[in-house]
Chimera marker file (.cmm) of the C-alpha trace (Angstrom):
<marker_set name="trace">
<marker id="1" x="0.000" y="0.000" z="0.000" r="1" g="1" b="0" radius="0.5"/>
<marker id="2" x="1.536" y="3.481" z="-1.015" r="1" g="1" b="0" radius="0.5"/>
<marker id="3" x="0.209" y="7.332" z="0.623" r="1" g="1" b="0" radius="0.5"/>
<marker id="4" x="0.345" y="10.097" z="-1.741" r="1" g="1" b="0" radius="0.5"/>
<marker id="5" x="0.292" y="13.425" z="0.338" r="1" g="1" b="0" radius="0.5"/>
<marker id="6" x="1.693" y="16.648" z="1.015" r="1" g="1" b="0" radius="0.5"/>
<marker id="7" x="0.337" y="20.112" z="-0.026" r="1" g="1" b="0" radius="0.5"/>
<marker id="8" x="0.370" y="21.943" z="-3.397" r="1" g="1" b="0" radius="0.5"/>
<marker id="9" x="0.277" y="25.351" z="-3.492" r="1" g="1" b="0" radius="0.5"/>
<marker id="10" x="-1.485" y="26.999" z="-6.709" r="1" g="1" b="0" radius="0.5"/>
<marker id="11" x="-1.818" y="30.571" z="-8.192" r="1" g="1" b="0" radius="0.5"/>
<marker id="12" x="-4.671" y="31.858" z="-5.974" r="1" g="1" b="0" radius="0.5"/>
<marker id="13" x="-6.358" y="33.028" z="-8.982" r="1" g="1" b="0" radius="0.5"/>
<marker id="14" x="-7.139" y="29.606" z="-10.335" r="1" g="1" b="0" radius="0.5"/>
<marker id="15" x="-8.091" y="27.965" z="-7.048" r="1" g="1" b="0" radius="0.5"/>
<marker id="16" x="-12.178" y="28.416" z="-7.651" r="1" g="1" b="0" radius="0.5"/>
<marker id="17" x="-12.348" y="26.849" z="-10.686" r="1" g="1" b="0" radius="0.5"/>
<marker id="18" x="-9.375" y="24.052" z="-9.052" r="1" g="1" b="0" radius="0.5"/>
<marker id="19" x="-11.584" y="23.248" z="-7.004" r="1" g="1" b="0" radius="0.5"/>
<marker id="20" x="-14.659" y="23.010" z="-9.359" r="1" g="1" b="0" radius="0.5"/>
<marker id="21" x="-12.549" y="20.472" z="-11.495" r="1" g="1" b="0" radius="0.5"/>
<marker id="22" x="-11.609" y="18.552" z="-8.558" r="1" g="1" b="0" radius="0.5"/>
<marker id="23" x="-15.226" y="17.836" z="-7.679" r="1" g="1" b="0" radius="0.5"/>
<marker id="24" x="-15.853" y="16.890" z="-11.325" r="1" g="1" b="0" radius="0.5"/>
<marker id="25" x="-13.182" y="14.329" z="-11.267" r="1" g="1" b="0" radius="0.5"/>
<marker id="26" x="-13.127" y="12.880" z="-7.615" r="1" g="1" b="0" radius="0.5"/>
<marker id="27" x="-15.839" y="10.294" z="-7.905" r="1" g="1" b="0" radius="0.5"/>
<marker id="28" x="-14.022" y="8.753" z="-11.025" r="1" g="1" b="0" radius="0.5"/>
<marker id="29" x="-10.867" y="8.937" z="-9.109" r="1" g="1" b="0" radius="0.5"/>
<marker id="30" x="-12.648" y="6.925" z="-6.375" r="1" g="1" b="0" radius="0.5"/>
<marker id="31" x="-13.889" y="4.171" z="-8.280" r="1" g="1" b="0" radius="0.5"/>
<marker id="32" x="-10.783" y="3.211" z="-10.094" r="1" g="1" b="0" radius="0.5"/>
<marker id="33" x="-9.117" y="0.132" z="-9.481" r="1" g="1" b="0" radius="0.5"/>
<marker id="34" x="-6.815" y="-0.010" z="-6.454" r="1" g="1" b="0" radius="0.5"/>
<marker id="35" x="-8.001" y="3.828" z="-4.974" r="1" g="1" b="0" radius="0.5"/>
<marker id="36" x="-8.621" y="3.040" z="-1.648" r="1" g="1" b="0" radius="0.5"/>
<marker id="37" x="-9.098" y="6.817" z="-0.446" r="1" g="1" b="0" radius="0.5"/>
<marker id="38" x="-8.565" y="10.176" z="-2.441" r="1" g="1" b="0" radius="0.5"/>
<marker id="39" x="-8.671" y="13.788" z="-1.727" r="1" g="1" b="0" radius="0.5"/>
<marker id="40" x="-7.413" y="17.037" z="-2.681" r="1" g="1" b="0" radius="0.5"/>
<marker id="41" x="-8.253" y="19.753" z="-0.110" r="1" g="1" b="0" radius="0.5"/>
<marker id="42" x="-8.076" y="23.822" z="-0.638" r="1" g="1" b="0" radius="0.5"/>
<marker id="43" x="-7.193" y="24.404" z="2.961" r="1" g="1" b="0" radius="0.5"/>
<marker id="44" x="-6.067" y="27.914" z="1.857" r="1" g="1" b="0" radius="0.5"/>
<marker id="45" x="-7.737" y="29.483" z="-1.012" r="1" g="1" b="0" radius="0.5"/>
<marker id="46" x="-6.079" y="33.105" z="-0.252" r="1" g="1" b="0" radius="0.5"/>
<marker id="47" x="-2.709" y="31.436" z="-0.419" r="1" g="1" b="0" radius="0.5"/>
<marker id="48" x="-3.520" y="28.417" z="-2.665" r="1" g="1" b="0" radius="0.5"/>
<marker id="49" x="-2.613" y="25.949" z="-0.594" r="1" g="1" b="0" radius="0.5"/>
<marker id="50" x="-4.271" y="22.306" z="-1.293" r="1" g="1" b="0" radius="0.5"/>
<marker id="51" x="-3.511" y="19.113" z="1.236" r="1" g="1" b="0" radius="0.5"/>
<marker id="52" x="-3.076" y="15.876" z="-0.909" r="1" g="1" b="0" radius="0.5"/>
<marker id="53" x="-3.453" y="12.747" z="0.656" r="1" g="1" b="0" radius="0.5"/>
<marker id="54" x="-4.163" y="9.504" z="-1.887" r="1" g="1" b="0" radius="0.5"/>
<marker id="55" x="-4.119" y="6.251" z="-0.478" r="1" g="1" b="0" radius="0.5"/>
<marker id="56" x="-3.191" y="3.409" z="-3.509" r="1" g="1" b="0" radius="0.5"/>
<marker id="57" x="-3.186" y="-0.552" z="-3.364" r="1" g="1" b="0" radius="0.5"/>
<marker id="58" x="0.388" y="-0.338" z="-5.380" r="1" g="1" b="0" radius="0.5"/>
<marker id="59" x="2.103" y="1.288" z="-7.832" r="1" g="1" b="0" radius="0.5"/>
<marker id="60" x="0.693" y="-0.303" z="-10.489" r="1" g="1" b="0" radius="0.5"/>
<marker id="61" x="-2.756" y="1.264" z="-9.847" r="1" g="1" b="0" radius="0.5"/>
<marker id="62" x="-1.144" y="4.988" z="-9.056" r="1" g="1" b="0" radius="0.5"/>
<marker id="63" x="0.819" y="4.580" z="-12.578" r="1" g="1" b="0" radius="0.5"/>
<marker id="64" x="-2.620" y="3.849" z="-14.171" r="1" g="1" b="0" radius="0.5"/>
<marker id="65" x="-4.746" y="6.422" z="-12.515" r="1" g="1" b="0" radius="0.5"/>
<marker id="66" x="-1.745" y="8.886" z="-13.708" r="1" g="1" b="0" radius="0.5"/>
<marker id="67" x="-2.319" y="7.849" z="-17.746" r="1" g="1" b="0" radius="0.5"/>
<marker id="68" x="-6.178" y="7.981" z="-17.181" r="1" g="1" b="0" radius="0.5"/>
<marker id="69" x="-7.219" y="10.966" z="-19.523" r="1" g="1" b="0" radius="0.5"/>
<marker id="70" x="-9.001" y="12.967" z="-17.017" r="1" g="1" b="0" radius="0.5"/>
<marker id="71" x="-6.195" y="12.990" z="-14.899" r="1" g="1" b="0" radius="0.5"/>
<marker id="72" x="-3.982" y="13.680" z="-17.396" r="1" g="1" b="0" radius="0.5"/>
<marker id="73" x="-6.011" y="16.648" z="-18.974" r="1" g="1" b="0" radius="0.5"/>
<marker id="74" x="-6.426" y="18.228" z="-15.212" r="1" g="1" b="0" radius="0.5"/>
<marker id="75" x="-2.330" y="17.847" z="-15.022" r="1" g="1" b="0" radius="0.5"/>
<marker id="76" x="-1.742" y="20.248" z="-18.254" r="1" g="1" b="0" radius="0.5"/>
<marker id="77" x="-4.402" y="22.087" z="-17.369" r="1" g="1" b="0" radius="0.5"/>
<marker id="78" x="-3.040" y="23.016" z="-13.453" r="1" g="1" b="0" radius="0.5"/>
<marker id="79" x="0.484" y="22.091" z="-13.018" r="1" g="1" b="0" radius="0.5"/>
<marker id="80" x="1.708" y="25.640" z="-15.266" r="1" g="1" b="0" radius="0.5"/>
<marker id="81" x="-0.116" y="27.216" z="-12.081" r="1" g="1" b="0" radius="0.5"/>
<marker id="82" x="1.564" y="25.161" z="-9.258" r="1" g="1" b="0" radius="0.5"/>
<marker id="83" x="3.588" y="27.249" z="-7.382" r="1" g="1" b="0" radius="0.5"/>
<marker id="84" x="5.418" y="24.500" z="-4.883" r="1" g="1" b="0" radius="0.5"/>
<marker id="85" x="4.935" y="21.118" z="-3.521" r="1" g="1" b="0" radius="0.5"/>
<marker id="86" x="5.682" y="18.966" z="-1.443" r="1" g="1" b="0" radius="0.5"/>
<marker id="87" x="3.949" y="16.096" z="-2.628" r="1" g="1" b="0" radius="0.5"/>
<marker id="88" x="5.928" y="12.593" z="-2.024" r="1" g="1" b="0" radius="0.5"/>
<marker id="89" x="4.941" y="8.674" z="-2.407" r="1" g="1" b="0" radius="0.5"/>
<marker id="90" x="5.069" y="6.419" z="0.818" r="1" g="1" b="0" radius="0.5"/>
<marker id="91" x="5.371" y="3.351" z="0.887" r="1" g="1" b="0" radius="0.5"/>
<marker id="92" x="2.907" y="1.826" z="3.603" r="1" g="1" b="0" radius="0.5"/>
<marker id="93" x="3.694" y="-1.557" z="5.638" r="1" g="1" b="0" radius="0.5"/>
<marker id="94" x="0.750" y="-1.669" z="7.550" r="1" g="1" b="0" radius="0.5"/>
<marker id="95" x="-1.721" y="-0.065" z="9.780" r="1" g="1" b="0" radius="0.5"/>
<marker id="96" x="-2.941" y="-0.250" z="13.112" r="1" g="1" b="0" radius="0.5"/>
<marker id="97" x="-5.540" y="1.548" z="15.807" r="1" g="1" b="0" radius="0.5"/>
<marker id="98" x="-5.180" y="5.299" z="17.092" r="1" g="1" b="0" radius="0.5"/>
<marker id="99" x="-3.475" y="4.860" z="20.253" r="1" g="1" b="0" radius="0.5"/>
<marker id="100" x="-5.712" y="5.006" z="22.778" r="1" g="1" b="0" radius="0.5"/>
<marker id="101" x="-8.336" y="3.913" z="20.730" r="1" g="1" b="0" radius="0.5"/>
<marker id="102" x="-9.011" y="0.170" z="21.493" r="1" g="1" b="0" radius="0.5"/>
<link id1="1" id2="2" r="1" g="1" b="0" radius="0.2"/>
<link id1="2" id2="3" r="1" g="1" b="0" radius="0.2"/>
<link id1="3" id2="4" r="1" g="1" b="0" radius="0.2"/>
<link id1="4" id2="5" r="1" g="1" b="0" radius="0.2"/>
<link id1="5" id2="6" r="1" g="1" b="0" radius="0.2"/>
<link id1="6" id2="7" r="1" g="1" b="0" radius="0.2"/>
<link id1="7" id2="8" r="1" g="1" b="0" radius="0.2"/>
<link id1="8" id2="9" r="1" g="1" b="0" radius="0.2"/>
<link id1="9" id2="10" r="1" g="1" b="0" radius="0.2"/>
<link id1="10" id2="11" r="1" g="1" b="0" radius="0.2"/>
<link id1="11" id2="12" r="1" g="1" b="0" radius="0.2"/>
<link id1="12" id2="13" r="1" g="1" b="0" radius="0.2"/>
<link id1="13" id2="14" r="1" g="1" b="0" radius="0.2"/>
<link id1="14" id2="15" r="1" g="1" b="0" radius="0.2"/>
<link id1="15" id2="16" r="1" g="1" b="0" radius="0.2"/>
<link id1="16" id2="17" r="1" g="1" b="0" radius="0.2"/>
<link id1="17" id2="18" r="1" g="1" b="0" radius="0.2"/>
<link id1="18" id2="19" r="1" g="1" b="0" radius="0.2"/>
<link id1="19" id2="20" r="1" g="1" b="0" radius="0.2"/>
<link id1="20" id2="21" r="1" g="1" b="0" radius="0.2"/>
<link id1="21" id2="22" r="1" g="1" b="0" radius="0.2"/>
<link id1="22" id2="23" r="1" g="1" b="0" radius="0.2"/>
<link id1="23" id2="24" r="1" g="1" b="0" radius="0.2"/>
<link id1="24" id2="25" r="1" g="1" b="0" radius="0.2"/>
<link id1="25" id2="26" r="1" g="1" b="0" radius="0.2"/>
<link id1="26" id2="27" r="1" g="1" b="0" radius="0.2"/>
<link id1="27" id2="28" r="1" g="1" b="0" radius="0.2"/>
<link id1="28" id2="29" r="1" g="1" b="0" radius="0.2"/>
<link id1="29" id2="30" r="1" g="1" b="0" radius="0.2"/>
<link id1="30" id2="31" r="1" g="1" b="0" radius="0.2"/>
<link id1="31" id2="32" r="1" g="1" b="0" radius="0.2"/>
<link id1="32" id2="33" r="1" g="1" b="0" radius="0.2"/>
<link id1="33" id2="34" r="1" g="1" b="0" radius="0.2"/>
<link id1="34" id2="35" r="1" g="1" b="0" radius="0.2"/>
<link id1="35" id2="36" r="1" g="1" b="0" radius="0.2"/>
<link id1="36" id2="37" r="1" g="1" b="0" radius="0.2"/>
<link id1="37" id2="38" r="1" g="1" b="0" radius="0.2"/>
<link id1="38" id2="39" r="1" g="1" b="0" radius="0.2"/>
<link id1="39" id2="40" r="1" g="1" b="0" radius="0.2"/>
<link id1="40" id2="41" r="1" g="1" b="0" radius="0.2"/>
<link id1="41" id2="42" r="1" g="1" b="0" radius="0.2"/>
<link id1="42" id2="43" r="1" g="1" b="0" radius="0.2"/>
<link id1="43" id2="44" r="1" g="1" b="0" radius="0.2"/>
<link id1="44" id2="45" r="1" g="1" b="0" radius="0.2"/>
<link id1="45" id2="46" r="1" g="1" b="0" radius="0.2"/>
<link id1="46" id2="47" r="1" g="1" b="0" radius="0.2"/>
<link id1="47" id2="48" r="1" g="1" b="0" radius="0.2"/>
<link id1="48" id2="49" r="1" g="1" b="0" radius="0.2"/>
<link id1="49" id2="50" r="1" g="1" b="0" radius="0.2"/>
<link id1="50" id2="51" r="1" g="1" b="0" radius="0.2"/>
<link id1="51" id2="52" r="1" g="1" b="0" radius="0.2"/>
<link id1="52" id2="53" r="1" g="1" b="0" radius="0.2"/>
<link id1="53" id2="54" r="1" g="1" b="0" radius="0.2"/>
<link id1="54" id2="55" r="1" g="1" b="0" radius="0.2"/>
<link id1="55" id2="56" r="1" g="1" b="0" radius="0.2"/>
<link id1="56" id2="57" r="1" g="1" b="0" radius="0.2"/>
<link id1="57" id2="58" r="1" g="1" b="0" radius="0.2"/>
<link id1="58" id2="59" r="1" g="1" b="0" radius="0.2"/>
<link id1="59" id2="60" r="1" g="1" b="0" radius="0.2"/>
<link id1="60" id2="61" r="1" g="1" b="0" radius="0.2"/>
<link id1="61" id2="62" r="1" g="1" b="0" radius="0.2"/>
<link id1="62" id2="63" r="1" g="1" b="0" radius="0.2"/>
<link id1="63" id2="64" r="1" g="1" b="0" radius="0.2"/>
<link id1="64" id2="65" r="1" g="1" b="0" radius="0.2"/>
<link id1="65" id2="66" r="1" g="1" b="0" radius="0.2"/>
<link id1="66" id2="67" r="1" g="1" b="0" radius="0.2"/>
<link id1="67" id2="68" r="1" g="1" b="0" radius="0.2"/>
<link id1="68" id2="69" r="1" g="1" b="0" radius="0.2"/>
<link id1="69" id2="70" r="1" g="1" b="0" radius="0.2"/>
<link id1="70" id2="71" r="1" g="1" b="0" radius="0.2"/>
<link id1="71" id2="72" r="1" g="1" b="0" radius="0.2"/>
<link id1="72" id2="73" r="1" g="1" b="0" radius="0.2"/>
<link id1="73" id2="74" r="1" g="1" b="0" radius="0.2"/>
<link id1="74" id2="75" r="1" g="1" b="0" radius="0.2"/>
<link id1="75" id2="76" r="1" g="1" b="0" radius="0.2"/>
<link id1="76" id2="77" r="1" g="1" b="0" radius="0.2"/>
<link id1="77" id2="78" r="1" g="1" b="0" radius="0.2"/>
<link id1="78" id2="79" r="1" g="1" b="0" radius="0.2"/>
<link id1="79" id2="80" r="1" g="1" b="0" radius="0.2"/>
<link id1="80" id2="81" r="1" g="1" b="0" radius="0.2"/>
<link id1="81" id2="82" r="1" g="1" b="0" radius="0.2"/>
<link id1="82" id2="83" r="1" g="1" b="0" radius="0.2"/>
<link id1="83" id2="84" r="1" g="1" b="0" radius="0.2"/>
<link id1="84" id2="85" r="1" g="1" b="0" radius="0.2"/>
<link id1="85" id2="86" r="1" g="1" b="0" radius="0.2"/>
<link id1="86" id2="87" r="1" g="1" b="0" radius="0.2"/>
<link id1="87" id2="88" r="1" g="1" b="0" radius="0.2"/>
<link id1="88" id2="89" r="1" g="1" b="0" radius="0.2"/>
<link id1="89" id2="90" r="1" g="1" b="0" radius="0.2"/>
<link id1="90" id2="91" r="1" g="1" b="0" radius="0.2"/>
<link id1="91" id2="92" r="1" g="1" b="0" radius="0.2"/>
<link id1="92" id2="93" r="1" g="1" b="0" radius="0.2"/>
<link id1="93" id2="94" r="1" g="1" b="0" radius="0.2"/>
<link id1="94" id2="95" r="1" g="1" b="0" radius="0.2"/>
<link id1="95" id2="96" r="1" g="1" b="0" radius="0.2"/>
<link id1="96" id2="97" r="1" g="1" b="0" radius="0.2"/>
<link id1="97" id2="98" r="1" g="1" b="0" radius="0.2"/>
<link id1="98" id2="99" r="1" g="1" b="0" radius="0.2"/>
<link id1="99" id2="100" r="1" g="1" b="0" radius="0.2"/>
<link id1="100" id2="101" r="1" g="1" b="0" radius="0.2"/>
<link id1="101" id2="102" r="1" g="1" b="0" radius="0.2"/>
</marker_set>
């Protein structure tokens, strides 16, 4: 299992419709194969800044969600007006209760 996160930050001017194509594309993101949780979060729309967090069976599945068109139209489309990230892949061994939790 592989995590996808870390925050993008985008022109400011573009965030509205950002987010617009987001919502367009996040149930289609959701059902693909292997997309066991997706999300891209404005958490700043002043600044741009946008929390990723992606959780992926493999690879594999990440490599194919990145050459699905939609995702590859919204990456030409947004990543001229990326400013920064800090976006990384982890790889995941397991997972376990909050602490405290049980």
């Amino acid at each position: 299992m592989i995590f996808v996160a870390g925050t993008m930050t985008m022109k400011p001017e573009i965030i509205s419709e950002f987010k617009t194509e987001v919502a367009a594309m996040v149930d289609k993101v959701r059902a693909e194969d292997g997309c066991l949780h997706y999300s891209l979060l404005v958490e700043d729309a002043d600044t741009g800044l946008v929390n990723v967090l992606e959780k992926w069976r493999d690879d594999d599945a990440l490599l194919v969600h990145f050459g699905q068109p939609w995702i590859m139209a919204f990456f030409e489309k947004f990543f001229p007006h990326m400013l920064d990230t800090t976006v990384k892949v982890f790889d995941i061994s397991g997972e376990r209760p909050l602490p405290g939790s049980e």
